[in-house]
N, C-alpha and C positions, 0 to 999 in steps of 0.2 A: 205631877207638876213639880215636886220636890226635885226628884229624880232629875228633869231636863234640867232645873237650873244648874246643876253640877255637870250633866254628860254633854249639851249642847257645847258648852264653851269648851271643855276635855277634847272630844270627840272629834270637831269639825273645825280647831281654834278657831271658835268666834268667841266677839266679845260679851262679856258678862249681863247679868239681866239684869234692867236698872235695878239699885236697892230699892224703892218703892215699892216697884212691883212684888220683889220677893219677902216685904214684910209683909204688907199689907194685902194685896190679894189673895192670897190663900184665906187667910183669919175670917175675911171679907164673905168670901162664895163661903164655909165654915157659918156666918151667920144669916146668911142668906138663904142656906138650906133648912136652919134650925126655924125661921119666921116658917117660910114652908111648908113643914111638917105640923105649925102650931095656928096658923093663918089661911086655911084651905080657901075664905073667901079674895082671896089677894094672890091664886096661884098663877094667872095668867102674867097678872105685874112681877111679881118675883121669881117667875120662873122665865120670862123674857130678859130681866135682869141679869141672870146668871145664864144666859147664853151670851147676851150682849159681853159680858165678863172675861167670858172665855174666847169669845173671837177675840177680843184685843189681848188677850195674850197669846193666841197664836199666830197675831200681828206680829206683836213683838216679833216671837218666833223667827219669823219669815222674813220681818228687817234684820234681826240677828245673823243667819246663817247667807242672808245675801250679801252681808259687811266680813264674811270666812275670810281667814288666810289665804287656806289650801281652795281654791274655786277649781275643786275634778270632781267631776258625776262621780255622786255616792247613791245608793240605791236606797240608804237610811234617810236619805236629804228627803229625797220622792215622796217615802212613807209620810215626813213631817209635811210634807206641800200637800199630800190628798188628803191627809186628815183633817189639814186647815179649811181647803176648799169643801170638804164635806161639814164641817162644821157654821163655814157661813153658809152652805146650802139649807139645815136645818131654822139655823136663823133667820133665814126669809121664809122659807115653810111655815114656820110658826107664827109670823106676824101678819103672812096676809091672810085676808079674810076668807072665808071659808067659799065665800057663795063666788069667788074671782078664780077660786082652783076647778077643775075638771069634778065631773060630779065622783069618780070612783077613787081618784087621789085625794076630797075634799071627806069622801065616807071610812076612808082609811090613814085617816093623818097622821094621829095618834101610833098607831103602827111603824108606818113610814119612817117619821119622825125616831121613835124607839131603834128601828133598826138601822138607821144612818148614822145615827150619835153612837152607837155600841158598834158595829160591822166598821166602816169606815172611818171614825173619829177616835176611841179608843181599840179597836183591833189593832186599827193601822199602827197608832203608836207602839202597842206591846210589840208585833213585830219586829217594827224597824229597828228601837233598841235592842231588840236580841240580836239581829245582824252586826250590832256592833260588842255587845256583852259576848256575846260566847267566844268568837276569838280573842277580843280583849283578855278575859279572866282568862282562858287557857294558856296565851303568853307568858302571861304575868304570873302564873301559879309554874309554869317549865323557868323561866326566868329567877324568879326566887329559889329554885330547886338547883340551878347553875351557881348559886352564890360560893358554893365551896371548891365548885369546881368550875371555874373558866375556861378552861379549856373543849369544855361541852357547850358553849355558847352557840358555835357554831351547827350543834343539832338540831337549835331551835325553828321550825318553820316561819315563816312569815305572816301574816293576819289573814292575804288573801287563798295562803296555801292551807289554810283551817277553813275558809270559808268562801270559796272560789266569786267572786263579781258577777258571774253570769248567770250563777245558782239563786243570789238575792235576786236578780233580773227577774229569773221566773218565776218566784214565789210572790212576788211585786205583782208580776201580770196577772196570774192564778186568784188571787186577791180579789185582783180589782174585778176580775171578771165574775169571782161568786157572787160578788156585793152585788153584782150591776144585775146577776140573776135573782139576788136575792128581791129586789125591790119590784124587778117582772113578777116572781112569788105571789107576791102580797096583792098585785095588782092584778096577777091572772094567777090562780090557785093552783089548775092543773099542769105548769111550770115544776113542780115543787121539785121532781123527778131530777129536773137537769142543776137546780140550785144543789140540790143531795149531792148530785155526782160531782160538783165542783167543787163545795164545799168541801171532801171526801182526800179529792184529790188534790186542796191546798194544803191541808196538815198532814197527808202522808209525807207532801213534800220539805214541808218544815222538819218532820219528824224523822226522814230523811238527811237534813242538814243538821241537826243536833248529835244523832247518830255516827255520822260523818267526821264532824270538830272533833265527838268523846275521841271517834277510832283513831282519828290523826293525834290528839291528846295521848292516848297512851301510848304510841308506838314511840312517839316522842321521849313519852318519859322512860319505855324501857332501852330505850339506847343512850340516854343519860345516866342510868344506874347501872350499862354495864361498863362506863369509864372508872366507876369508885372501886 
């Protein structure tokens, strides 16, 4: 949460998060966890609470980045939109009643629930900002390294030549689709086989794009240390 307040408004120029929000919300869910932990008869009320909390701040969010400057498909934007939509998905999950859900989604809530808020609500987010962090800091670390010499400026590649648009594309799709095996998983057990193999094959490909930036990173930086 710290993190978006400073990267959403950086990142996609949009506007800032109201001050409210970013004094008091954090502090807020901070004491709303601590009752939690000490309150086990009040956990349905306070842990409804602190989902209610958090959709509206990926409310915010989501009027935030629809009020952008730059309005061009970023693949970081998507990440932020499914994480949102998966977090109000939890939210209704959790509130309605048990005996109104399907009897196998109604014996595996708890579960469900677990793996939409972690897979889709905070995956999504670590993602998305690395699509944006890793070329960011790789610029910015060749850029400072140019300071002495300007005339190597022009070695420096560009954001989407560290981290190609159609590369986030896939890893977005790869994503979405483990999640979506993930919850078949839990629902139908002997699934597990094809969630493995997805699963498997999204971080090869992350760990593929990090690999990728390093390589373009150094090449980078060795044709700027052989101008000095």
């Amino acid at each position: 949460m710290a993190v978006s307040f400073q990267t959403i408004p950086m990142f996609h120029v949009a506007p800032s998060f109201p001050l409210y929000l970013r004094k008091y919300l954090p502090i807020s869910l901070l004491g709303l966890v601590v009752i939690l932990s000490w309150k086990q008869n009040l956990s349905q009320l306070v842990g409804g609470t602190i989902l209610l909390s958090l959709c509206m701040y990926m409310a915010c969010i989501l009027f935030l980045l629809n009020k952008r400057k730059r309005k061009i498909p970023d693949t970081t934007i998507y990440y932020w939109q499914s994480s949102a939509l998966s977090l109000f998905v939890v939210f209704a999950l959790y509130v309605i009643p048990d005996h109104l859900l399907f009897e196998n989604v109604a014996k595996k809530k708890t579960m469900l629930l677990t793996a939409i808020f972690i897979f889709f609500y905070v995956l999504s987010i670590i993602q998305g900002l690395l699509l944006k962090i890793l070329p960011f800091l790789s610029y910015t670390h060749l850029q400072q390294r140019c300071l002495t010499n300007f005339g190597a400026m022009h070695l420096i590649p560009n954001m989407h030549e560290f981290l190609k648009k159609k590369h986030g594309q896939w890893l977005l799709v790869s994503h979405i689709c483990a999640g979506i095996f993930l919850i078949v998983t839990i629902l139908y057990p002997t699934l597990y086989w094809v969630f493995g193999s997805l699963l498997l094959i999204e971080f090869l490909g992350l760990l593929y794009l990090m690999l990728r930036t390093i390589n373009q990173y150094k090449k980078s930086l060795r044709k700027i240390n052989l101008l000095d």
